[in-house]
TIVEXKE-644156 format. One record per residue (C-alpha): x, y, z; residue in one letter; residue number from 1. Coordinates in Angstrom, 2 decimals. Last residue first. Example, Ala and Ser with C-alpha at 12.3 -4.5 7.8 and 13.67 -1.06 7.14 Angstrom:
REM residues 2
c1, c2, c3, type, seq
13.67, -1.06, 7.14, s, 2;
12.30, -4.50, 7.80, a, 1;
END
This chain:
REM residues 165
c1, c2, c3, type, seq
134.86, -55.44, 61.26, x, 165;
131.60, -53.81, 60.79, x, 164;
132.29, -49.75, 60.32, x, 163;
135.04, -50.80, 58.01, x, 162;
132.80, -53.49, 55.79, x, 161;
130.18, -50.72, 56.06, x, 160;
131.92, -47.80, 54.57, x, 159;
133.01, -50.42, 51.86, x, 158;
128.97, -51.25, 51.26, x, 157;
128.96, -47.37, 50.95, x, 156;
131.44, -46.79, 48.24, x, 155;
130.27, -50.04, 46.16, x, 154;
126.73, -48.90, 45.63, x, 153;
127.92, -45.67, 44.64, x, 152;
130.23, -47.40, 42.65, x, 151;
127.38, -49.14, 41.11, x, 150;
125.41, -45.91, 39.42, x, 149;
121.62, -46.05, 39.20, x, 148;
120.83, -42.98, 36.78, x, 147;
118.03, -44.06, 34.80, x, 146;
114.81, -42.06, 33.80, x, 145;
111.96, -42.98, 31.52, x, 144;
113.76, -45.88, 30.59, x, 143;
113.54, -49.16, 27.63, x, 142;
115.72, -47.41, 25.49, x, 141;
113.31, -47.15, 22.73, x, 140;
110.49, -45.76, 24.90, x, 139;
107.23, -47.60, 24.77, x, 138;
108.81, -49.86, 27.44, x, 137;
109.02, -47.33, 30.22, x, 136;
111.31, -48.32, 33.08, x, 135;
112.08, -45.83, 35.41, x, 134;
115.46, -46.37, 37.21, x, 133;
117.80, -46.02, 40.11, x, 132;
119.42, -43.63, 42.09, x, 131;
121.37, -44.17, 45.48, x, 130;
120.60, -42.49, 49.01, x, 129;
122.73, -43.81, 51.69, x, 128;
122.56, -44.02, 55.39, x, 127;
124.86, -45.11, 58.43, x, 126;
125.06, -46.09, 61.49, x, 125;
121.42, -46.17, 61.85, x, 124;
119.96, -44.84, 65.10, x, 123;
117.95, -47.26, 66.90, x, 122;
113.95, -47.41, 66.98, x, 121;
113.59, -47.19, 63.71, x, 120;
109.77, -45.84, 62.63, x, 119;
109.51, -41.99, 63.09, x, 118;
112.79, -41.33, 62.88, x, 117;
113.85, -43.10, 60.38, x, 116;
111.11, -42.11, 57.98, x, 115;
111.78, -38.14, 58.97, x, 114;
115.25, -39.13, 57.80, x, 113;
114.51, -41.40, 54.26, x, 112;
112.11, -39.38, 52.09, x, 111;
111.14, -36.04, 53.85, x, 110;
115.29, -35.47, 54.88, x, 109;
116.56, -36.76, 51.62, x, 108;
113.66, -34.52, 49.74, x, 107;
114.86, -31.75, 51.37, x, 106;
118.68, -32.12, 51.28, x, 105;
118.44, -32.57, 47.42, x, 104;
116.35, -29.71, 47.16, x, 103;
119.14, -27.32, 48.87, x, 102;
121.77, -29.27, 46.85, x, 101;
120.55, -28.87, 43.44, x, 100;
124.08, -30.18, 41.89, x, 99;
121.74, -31.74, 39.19, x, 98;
123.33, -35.06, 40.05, x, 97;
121.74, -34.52, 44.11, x, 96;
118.11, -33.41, 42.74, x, 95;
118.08, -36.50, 40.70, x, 94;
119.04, -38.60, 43.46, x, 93;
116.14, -37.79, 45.56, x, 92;
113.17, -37.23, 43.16, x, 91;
113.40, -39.37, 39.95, x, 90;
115.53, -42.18, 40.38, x, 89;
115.48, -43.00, 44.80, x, 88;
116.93, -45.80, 45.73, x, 87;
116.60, -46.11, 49.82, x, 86;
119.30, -47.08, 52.20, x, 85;
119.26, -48.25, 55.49, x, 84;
122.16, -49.24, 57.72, x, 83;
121.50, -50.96, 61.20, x, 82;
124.66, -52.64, 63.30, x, 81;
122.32, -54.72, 65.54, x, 80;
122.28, -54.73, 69.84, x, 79;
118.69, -52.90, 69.72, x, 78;
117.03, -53.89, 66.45, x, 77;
113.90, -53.52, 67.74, x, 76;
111.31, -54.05, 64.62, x, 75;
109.09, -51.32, 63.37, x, 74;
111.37, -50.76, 60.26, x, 73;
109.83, -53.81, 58.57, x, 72;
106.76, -51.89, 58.53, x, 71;
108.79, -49.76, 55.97, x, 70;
110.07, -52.25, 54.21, x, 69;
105.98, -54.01, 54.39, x, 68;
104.78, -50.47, 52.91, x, 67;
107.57, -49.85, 49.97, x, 66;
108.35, -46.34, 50.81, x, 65;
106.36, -43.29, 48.80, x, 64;
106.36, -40.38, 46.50, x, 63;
105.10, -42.80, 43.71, x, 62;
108.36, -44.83, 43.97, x, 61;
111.07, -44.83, 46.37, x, 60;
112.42, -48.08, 46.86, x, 59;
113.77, -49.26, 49.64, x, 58;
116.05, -51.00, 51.19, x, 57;
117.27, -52.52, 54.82, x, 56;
120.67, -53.41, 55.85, x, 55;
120.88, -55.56, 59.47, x, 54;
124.26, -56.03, 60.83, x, 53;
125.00, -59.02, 63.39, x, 52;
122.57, -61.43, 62.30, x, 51;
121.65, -64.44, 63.91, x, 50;
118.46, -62.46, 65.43, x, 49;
116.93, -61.37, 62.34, x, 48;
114.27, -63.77, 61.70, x, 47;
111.48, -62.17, 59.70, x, 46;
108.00, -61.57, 60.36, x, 45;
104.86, -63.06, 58.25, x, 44;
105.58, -62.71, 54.83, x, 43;
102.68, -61.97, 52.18, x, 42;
103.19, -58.12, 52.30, x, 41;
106.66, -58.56, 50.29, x, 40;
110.50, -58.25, 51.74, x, 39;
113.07, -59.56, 49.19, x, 38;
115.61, -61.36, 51.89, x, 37;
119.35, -60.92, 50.95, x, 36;
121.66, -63.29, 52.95, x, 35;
125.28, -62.97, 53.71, x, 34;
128.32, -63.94, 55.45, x, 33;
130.74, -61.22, 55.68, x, 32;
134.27, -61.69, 54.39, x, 31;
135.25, -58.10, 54.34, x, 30;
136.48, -57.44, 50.67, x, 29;
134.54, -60.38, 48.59, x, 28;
131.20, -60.96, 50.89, x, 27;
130.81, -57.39, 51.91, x, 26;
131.63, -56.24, 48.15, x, 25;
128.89, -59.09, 46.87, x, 24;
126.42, -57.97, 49.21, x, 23;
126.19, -54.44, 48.30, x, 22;
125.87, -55.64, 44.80, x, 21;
123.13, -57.57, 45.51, x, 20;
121.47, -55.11, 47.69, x, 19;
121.95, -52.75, 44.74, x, 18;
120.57, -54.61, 42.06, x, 17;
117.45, -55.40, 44.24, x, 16;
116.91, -51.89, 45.02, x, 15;
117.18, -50.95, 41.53, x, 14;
114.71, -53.92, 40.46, x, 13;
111.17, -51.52, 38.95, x, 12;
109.24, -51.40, 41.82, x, 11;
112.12, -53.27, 45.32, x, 10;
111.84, -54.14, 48.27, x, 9;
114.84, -54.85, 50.54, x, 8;
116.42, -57.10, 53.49, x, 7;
120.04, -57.09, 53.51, x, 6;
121.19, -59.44, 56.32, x, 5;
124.90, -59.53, 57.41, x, 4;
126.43, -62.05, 59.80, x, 3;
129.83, -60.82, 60.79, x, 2;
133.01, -63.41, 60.50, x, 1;
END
């Protein structure tokens, strides 16, 4: 059985939605065993060494990374399956359902690759971008913007059930 930790952090609850959703395919279709951690400034390190792959999540938001994910990046996770994903409503992911490729490959590469590469010090096997939401309670539908989509969510935790047997 692999050990799987998701840790995330989360503005408006995309990211949380999707870790839990990523969780519940690994859990249902490839029998991991795991835990979700919601990362904040107050915590002091966490214990990832029982774990076998290590998911990390972010929220873009204001043109920026939650700061203690992204500090969270810092660790050594030599030996670990890594996967990181960010959720990304308004920038990212918008640019990608508009079909606006060439933007779309931009912002991916300033928002999540130049990240990785400056912070994790092993290559992930594998990275996702996935929308998410706005909220705006003066609007009658609660949203500014909302595109977060589960089977994109569901897509990717599969790629990591097969990459992690």
């Amino acid at each position: 059985m692999s050990k799987t930790l998701i840790v995330y952090g989360t503005r408006f609850g995309a990211t949380q939605k999707s870790s839990e959703v990523i969780a519940r395919e690994l859990k249902e279709k490839f029998n991991h065993e795991v835990e979700i951690i919601k990362i904040s400034k107050e915590m002091k390190k966490i214990d990832y060494s029982n774990y076998d792959n290590i998911i990390i999540g972010s929220s873009i938001a204001y043109f920026s990374w939650i700061r203690s994910v992204k500090n969270f990046l810092k660790n050594d996770f030599t030996g670990k399956n890594v996967f990181v994903f960010i959720s990304s409503a308004g920038l990212t992911y918008a640019a990608l359902e508009n079909e606006e490729v060439e933007k779309y490959n931009k912002r991916k590469k300033f928002f999540l690759d130049k990240v990785l590469e400056r912070r994790l010090n092993v290559k992930p096997l594998s990275t996702a971008v996935f929308g998410g939401w706005i909220k705006n309670e003066d609007k009658p539908e609660g949203y500014d913007l909302y595109n977060w989509k589960e089977e994109d969510m569901i897509q990717w935790a599969e790629e990591i059930g097969k990459l992690t047997k």
